[in-house]
C-alpha positions as CSV (number, residue, x, y, z in Angstrom):
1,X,60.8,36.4,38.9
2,X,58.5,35.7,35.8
3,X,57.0,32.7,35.1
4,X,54.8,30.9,32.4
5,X,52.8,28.5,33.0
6,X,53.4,26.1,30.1
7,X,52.9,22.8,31.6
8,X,53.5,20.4,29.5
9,X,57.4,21.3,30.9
10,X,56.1,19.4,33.7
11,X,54.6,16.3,32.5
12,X,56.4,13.3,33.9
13,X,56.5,11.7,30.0
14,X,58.0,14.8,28.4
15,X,60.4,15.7,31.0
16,X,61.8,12.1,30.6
17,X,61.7,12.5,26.4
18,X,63.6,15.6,26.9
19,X,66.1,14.1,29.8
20,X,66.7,11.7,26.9
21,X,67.1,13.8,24.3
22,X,70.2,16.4,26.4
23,X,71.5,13.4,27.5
24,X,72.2,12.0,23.8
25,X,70.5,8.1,24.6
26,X,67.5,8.9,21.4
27,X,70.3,10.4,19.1
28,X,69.2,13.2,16.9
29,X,66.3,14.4,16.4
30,X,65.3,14.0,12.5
31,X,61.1,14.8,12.0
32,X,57.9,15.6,14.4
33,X,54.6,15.4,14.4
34,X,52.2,17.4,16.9
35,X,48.5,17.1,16.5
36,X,45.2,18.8,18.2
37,X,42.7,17.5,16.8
38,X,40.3,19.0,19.7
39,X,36.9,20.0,19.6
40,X,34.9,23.2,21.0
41,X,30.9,23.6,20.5
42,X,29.6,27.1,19.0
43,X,28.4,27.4,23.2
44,X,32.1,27.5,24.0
45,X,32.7,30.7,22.1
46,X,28.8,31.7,22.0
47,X,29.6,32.2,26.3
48,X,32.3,34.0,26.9
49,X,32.4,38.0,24.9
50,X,36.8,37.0,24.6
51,X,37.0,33.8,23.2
52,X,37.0,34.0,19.8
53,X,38.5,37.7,19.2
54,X,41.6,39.4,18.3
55,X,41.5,41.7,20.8
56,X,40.9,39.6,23.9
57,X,42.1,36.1,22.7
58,X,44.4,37.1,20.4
59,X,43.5,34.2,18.2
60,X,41.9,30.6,17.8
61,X,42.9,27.3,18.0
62,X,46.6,28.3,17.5
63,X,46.8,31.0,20.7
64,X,44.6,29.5,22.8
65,X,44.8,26.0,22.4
66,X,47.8,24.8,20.3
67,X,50.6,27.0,22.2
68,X,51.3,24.8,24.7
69,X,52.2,22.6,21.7
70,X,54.6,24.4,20.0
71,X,55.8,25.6,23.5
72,X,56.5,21.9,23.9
73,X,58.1,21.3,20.0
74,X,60.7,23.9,20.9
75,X,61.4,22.7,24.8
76,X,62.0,19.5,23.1
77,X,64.0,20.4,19.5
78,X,65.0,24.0,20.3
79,X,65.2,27.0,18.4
80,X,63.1,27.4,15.5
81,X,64.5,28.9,12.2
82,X,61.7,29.0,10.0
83,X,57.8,28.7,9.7
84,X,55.4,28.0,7.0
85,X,51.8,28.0,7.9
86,X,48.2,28.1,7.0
87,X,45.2,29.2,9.2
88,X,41.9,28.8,8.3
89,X,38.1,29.4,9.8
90,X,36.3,26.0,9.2
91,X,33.6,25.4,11.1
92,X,32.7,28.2,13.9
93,X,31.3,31.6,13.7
94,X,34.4,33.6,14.9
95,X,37.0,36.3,14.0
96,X,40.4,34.0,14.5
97,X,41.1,30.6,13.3
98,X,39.7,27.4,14.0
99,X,42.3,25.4,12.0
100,X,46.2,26.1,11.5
101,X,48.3,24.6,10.2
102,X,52.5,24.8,10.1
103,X,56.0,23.5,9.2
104,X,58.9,24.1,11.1
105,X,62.1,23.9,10.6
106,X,64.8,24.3,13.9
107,X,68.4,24.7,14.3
108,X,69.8,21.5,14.9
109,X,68.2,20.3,11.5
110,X,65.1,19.0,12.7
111,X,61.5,19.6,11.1
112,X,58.4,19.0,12.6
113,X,54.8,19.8,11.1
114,X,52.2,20.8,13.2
115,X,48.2,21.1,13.4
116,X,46.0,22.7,15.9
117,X,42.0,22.7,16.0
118,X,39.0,23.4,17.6
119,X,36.5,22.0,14.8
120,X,37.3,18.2,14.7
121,X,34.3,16.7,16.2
122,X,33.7,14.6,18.6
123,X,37.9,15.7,19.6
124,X,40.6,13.4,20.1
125,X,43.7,13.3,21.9
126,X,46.5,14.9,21.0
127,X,49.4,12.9,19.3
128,X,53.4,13.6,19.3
129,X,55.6,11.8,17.5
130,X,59.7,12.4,17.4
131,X,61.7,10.7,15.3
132,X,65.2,10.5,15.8
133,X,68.5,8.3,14.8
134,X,68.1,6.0,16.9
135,X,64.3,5.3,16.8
136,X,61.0,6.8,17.3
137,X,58.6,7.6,20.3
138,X,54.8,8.2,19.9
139,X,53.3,10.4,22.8
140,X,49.2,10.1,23.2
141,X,47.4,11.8,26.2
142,X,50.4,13.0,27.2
143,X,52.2,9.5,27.9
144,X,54.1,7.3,25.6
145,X,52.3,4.8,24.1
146,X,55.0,3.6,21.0
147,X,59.0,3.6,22.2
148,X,60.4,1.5,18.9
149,X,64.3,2.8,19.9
150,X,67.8,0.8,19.3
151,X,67.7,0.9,23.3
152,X,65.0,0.6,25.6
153,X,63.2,3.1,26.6
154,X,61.6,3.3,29.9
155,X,58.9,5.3,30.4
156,X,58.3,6.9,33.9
157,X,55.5,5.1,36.1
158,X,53.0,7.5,36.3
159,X,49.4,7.2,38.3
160,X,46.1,7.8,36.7
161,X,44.7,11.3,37.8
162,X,41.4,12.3,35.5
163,X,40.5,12.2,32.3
164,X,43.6,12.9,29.8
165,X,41.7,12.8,26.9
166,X,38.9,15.9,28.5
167,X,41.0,18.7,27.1
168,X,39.8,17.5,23.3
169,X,36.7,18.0,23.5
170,X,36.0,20.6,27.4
171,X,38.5,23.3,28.8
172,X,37.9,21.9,31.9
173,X,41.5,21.7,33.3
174,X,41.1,17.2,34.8
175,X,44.5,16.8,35.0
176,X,46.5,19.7,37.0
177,X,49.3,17.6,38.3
178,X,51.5,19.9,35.2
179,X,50.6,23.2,36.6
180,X,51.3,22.2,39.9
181,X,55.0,21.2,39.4
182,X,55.6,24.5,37.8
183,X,54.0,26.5,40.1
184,X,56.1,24.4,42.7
185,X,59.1,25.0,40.5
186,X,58.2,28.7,40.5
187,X,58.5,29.2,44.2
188,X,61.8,27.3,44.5
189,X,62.8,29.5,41.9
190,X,62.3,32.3,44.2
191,X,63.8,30.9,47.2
192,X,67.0,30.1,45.1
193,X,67.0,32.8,43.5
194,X,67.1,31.4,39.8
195,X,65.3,31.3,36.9
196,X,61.8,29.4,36.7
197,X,61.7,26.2,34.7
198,X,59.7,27.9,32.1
199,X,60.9,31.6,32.2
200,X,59.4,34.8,30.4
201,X,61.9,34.5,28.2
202,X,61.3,31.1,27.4
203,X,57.7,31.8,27.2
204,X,58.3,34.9,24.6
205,X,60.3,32.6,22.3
206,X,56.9,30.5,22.0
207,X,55.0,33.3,21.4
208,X,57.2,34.5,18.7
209,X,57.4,31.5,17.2
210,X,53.4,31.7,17.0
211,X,52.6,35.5,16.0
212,X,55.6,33.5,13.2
213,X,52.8,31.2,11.9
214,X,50.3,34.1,11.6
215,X,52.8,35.7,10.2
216,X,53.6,33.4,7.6
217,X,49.7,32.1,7.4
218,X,48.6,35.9,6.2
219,X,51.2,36.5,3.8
220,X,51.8,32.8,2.1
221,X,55.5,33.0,2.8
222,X,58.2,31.4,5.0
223,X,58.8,33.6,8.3
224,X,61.9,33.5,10.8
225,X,60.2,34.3,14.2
């Protein structure tokens, strides 16, 4: 078995956005928003000899921090058709980007634009917003804090456990209760003998979709991962 460990697939607020979304109750989906807006200090780069680098990191604020992002954009809206994108380095002394920037455009007709940093100080929480036909859902440290839908929409009761809003601004990992469901998930997987809930093949469509925005980034054009 091969697993990836992209766990926002096991957030209790996206797996219920997602639940809803298969099971037709939100509609379709029309636009998205995904922001980063996180912060790293120079130490954070200055400490380790692989952040930072093509090499070891294999880029910036996209690879490192915003994948999980886009891993959850496509979980969410599926397949992605087409990129536009912009990277820039703003604020750090490093080889790869601190800033991207990206439109996407997926299959079932959705679009979705998309920003990832590590240079917007102090750092704030990251924000989703999905907009479908029959409303709109607005997702902040990773739970729903706007549900303005033709139905209600319950979100699931969750208890506290750390600080969601630490990833903007440490890489301190506060909240692992996402890793651990799919490393749970993982071993049923082998003891079923079936796929993992976020398999390599689900984790190489994410990584196409980003070496798509670098793509697109370096040569001003619209890609098709």
């Amino acid at each position: 078995k091969l697993g990836v460990l992209f766990q926002d697939r096991g957030q209790p607020s996206f797996v219920r956005l997602r639940q809803a979304l298969a099971g037709g109750r939100l509609g379709r989906p029309l636009l998205a928003s995904a922001r980063v807006p996180w912060y790293r200090p120079p130490e954070y780069y200055r400490s380790s000899r692989w952040r930072g680098t093509w090499a070891l990191d294999g880029g910036g604020a996209l690879m490192n921090q915003g994948i999980h992002t886009v891993d959850l954009l496509i979980w969410l809206l599926g397949r992605v058709r087409r990129v536009s994108a912009i990277t820039a380095t703003q604020l750090h002394d490093i080889e790869v980007e601190d800033t991207a920037v990206a439109w996407l455009e997926f299959d079932g007709g959705a679009v979705a634009t998309f920003m990832a940093t590590t240079a917007a100080y102090p750092g704030y929480p990251r924000r989703v917003e999905l907009t479908t036909t029959a409303g709109t859902v607005v997702l902040e440290h990773d739970r729903v804090i706007a549900a303005d839908t033709r139905e209600p929409y319950e979100e699931p009761a969750m208890n506290a456990a750390g600080d969601r809003n630490a990833s903007a601004s440490s890489p301190v990992v506060s909240d692992g209760r996402g890793h651990q469901r799919l490393i749970e998930d993982f071993v049923h997987a082998i003891r079923e003998d079936r796929e993992p809930c976020c398999s390599g093949a689900e984790g190489r469509r994410s990584l196409a979709v980003a070496e798509a925005i670098y793509a697109s980034a370096r040569s001003g054009r619209i890609v098709e991962p």
